[in-house]
N, C-alpha and C positions, 0 to 999 in steps of 0.2 A: 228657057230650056225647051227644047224642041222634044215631040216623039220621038226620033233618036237617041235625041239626048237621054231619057227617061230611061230607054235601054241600056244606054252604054255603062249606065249611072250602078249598076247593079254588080256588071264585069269588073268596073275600075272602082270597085270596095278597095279600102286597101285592106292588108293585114300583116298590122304588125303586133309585135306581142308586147308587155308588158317592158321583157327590160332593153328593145330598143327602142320603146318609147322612152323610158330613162335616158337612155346615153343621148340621145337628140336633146332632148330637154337639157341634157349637161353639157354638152359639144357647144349646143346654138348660146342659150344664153346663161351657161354658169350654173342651173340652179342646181342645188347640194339636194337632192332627195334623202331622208332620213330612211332606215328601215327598222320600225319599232313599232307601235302600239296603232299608229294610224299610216300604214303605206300606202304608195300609190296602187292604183287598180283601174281598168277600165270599164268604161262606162256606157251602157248598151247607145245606139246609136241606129236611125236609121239606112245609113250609106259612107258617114263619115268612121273615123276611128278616132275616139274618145278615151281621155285617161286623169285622172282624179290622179294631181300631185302636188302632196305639200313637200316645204322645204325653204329653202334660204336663196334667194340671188345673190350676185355679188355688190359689193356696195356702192357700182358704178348704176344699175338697177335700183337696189333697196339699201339707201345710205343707214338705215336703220338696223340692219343685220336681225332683223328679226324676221323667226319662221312663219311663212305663212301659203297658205294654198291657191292652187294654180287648178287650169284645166288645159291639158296640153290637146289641141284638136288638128288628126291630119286630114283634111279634105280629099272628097273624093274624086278622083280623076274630071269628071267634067266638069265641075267649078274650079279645078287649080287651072284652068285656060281661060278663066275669064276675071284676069284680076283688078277687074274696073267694079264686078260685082264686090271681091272683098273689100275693097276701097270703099263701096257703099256702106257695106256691112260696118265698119270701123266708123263712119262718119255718122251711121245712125247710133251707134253708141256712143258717141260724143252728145248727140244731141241729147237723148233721155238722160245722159246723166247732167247736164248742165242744167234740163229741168227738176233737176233733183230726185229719178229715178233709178232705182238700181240693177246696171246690168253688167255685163260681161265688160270686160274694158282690157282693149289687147296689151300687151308688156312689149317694149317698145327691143329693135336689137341691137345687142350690144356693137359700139362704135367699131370693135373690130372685125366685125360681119360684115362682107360684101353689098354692096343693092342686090337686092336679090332676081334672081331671071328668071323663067322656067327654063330648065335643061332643053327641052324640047324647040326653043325661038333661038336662030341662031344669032347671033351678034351684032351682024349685018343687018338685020331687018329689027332689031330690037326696037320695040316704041318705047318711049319715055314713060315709066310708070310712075303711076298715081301717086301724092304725098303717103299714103298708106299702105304702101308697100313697107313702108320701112320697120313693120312689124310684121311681115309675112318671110320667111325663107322657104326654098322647095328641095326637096330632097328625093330623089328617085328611089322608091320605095317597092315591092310586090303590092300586085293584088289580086284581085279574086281570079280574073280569066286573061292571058296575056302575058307580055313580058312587063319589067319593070317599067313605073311610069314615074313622072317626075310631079310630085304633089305638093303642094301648097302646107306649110307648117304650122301653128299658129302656138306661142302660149297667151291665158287670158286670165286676170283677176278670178278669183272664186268667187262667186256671190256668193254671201250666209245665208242661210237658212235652209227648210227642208222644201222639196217638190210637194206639190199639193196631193201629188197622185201616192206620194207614201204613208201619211197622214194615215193613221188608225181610227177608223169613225163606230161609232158606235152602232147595233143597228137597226135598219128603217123599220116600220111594220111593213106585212106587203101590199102591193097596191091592191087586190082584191079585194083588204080590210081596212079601210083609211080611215086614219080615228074620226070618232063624232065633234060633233062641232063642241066648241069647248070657250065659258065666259073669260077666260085669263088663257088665249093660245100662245103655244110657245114655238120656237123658232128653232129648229134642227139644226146643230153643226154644220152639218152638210147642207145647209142652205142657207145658212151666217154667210159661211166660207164662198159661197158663188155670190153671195152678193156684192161681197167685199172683192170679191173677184173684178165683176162688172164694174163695180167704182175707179179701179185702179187700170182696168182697159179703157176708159176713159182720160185717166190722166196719159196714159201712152197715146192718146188719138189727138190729145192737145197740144202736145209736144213736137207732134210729127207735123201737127198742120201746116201750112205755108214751106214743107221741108218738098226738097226735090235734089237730085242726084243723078248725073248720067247713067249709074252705076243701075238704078233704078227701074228703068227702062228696058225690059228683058221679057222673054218667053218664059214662064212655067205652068208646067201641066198641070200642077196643084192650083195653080190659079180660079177660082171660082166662074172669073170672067169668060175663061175659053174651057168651061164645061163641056161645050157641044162640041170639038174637037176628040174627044175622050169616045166618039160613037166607037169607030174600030176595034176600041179596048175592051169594050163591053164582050167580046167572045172569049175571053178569061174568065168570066162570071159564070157560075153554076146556074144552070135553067131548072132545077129542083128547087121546090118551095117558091119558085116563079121568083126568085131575087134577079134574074137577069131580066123580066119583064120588067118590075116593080124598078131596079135603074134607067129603064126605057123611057117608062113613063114620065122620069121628073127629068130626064132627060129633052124629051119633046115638049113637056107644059116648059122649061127652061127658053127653048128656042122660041115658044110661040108668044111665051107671054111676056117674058122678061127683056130677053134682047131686042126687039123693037125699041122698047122703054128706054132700056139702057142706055142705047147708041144716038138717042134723039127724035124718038116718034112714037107715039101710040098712046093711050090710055092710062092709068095708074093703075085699074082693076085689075082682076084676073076676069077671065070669060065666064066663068060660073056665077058670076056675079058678088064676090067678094068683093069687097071696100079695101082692102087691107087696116093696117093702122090706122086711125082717127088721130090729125094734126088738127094744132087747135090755129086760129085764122091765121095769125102771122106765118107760121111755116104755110101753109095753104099757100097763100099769096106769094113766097119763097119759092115755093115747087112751082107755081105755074111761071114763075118767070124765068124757071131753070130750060135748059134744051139735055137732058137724059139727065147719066146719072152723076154724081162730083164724082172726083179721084183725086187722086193724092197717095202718098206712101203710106203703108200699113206695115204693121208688125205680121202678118198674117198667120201667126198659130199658135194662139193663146188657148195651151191645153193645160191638164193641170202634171201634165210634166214640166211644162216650163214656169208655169206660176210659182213662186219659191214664198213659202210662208213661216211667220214665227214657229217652231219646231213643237210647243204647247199652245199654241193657238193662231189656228187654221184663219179665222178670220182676221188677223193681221198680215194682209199683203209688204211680203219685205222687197220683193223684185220681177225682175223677169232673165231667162236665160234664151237665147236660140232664136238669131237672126236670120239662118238660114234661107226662110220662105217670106221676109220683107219684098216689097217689092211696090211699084205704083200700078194699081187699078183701079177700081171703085173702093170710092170708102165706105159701102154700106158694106163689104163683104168682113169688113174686122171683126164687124159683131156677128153678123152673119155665122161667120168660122167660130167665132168662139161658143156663138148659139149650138151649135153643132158638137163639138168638144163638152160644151155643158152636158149634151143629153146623154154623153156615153163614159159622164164622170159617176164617183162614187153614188149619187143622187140618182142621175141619169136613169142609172141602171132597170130604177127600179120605176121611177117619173122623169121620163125622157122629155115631156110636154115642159110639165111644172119646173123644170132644170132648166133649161132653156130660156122660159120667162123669169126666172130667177135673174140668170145672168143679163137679161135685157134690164132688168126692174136695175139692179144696182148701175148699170152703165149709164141708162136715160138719168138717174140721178145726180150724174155728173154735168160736166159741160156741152155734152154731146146733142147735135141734131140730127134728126130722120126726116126730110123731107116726106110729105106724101106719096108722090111716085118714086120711092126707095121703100119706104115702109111698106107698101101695098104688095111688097113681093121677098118678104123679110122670110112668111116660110120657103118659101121655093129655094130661097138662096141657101138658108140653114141647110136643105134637102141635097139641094145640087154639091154643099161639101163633103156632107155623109155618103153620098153617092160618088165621087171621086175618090174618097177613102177606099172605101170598096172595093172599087173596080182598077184601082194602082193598086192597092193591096191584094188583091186576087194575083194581078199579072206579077208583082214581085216574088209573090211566095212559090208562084212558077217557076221562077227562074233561079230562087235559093230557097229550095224547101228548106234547108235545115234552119237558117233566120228565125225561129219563133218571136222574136222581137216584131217580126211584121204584121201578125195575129193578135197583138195587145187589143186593139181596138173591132175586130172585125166581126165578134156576134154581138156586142154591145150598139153596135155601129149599123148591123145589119135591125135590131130590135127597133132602133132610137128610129131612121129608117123607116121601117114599117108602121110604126107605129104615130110620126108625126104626118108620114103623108095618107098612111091610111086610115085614120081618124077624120069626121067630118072638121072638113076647113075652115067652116065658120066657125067651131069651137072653137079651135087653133088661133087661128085669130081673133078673137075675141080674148081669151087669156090674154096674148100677145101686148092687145091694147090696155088691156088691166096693167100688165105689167110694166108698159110706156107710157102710160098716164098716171099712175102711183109712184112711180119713179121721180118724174119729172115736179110733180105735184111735191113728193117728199123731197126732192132735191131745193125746192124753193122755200120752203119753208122749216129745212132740217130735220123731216119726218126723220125718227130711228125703230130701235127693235121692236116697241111694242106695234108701231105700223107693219113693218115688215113680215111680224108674225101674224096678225088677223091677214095680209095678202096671201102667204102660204097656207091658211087653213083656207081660205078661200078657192084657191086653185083647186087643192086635195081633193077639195067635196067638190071638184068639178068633172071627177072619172078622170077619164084616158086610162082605158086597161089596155097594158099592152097588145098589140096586135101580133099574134101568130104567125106562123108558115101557113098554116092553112089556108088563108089568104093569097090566092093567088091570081085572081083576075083585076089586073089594076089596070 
């Protein structure tokens, strides 16, 4: 997705309401919506349009005739032109779930639906679509700015359970006053729950590995990797409280210190003389034989809207929702992003740091590796997604102020932000490697809660008080 693209993406919302979402959902594949105690309803959404529907297929669908929920999603104008991307989309949910993952799984359409085309390709030049089309229909629909456009349809399994971002937690002290050290520490919900997090982003990175997809292979701005494309954008950001400095900055330490590394040349430090991560000899020996950084497909937006967990207990990972932002770049940026989403989760909020190495601690204890020149720039990358949040959310809310769905994350985002890059780095990294060396250590030997909880009391008493606006020479 091109800078363009990222524009257009705003105009070609669509909008539809509720009950022509119904009749699509009953025209395309049959299914019987009930209206009684649980109806359908939409469901906020970045750019696409979203709708929560249970009900009945036909029994060419659901030989079972029994009720069950769906999620009917109409894609926004510039992904229904690229239906090699949904074709990806579909193929990567085959894959997690064959390793026994639970995600979104599209509903296939029924035998007397068409192949589907976009309206817009005329016949004559039709290219042969993807085996995965044949759960996609498009329907010319309104949207936001323009005439009717012809959109991409989808129904998909419901995954059970609740988002992690609904979860009721109970709450933190604040970080001013961090409890005292204590002989029997205990383990916060809210920091169960990211660990258990971080484990099951793991099991999603093992599943993808050796995965690859022409569909794959694409432009997006959210991408971590083409950060430094996002210069332009930054004249959306407010220069008050120096937040358009403060994205300058990780902006420029992004291009000086990371892409070198990245693309196949330079150093694994930072120039301040950070080490990053501490790999113990074998990865050592791994990275020096590497030329930059791996890549591979990522899920790329493990937030705790899409984390879907047992509905009384947070720390059972039941799935994941929202392929959208999959795509192949570096594989450091999985955890990266999700490091990033850790710090502006319910925890986050208050220990942007200590969240963050949360989510690393439970991930490193899975199967996952950090080579040393990928670890040595684990904050900057956390930095540089917080910093694209921002600054596409700045420019979105420009162009649909009334959107407030686009402000969920952006004082949290701006705090997490200030706070991880304006804190000394070698703390930052240093937690970092606590928390990828405790990981990995407990990962080998089955460490559980009571480890978990002496490493969180350990962070706590390590500060990071959030960093203010006042702060503004970065």
């Amino acid at each position: 997705m091109s800078a363009e693209d990222e524009e257009q993406r705003k105009g070609l919302k669509p909008v539809v309401d509720i009950a022509t979402a119904v009749h699509i959902a009953h025209q395309i594949w049959g299914l019987r919506v009930a209206d009684d105690d649980d109806p359908p309803r939409p469901l906020e959404s970045y750019d696409d349009c979203n709708f929560y529907m249970p009900g009945i297929l036909p029994a060419s669908l659901e030989p079972s005739q029994q009720r069950h929920k769906y999620l009917l999603k109409i894609q926004n104008g510039v992904e229904s032109r690229t239906p090699e991307v949904l074709a990806f989309q579909h193929a990567t949910m085959a894959r997690l779930t064959a390793a026994g993952l639970s995600c979104p799984r599209p509903v296939p359409l029924p035998p007397s639906v068409p192949p589907p085309r976009p309206a817009s390709t005329p016949p004559s030049t039709e290219k042969a679509m993807p085996p995965a089309s044949s759960h996609t229909v498009f329907h010319t629909l309104p949207v936001r700015v323009g005439p009717a456009t012809p959109l991409a349809v989808r129904l998909f399994h419901w995954v059970e359970g609740t988002p992690l971002v609904d979860v009721p937690f109970p709450p933190l002290p604040p970080p001013s006053s961090p409890p005292p050290a204590s002989p029997s520490p205990s383990l916060p919900p809210q920091a169960a729950a990211l660990l258990a997090a971080g484990r099951y982003l793991s099991r999603i990175e093992q599943a993808l590995t050796g995965f690859d997809h022409p569909g794959s292979h694409r432009r997006h701005m959210w991408d971590v990797r083409h950060f430094a494309s996002l210069r332009p954008w930054t004249r959306y950001l407010p220069e008050e409280g120096g937040k358009r400095a403060l994205v300058v900055s990780v902006l420029e330490a992004f291009v000086r210190e990371v892409v070198p590394v990245a693309e196949g040349g330079g150093k694994g430090g930072g120039e301040d003389g950070g080490e990053g991560l501490r790999m113990d000899s074998s990865q050592a020996g791994e990275e020096r034989a590497m030329a930059g950084f791996r890549e591979g497909v990522i899920m790329g937006d493990w937030n705790d809207a899409n984390i879907i967990v047992a509905p009384r207990a947070p720390s059972q990972v039941r799935g994941l929702i929202d392929l959208g932002d999959a795509l192949w770049t570096w594989q450091v940026n999985e955890v990266a992003i999700a490091m990033a989403y850790a710090a502006v989760s319910a925890l986050g909020k208050a220990y942007p740091v200590q969240a963050a190495a949360l989510l690393l601690r439970g991930w490193a204890a899975g199967s996952s590796t950090l080579p040393q020149r990928e670890g040595a720039h684990l904050r900057t990358l956390t930095c540089a997604r917080l910093a694209i949040s921002v600054t596409l959310g700045a420019y979105s809310f420009a162009q649909n102020p009334e959107n407030k769905y686009l402000l969920i994350h952006a004082q949290p985002a701006w705090s997490a932000l200030r706070t991880l890059w304006g804190s000394e780095r070698k703390r930052v990294e240093e937690v970092f490697t606590m928390a990828w060396e405790g990981g990995r250590e407990g990962g080998r030997e089955g460490g559980g809660k009571e480890e978990d909880a002496v490493f969180w009391e350990r962070i706590i008493l390590k500060g990071f008080p959030l960093v203010g606006e006042e702060k503004t020479n970065w």
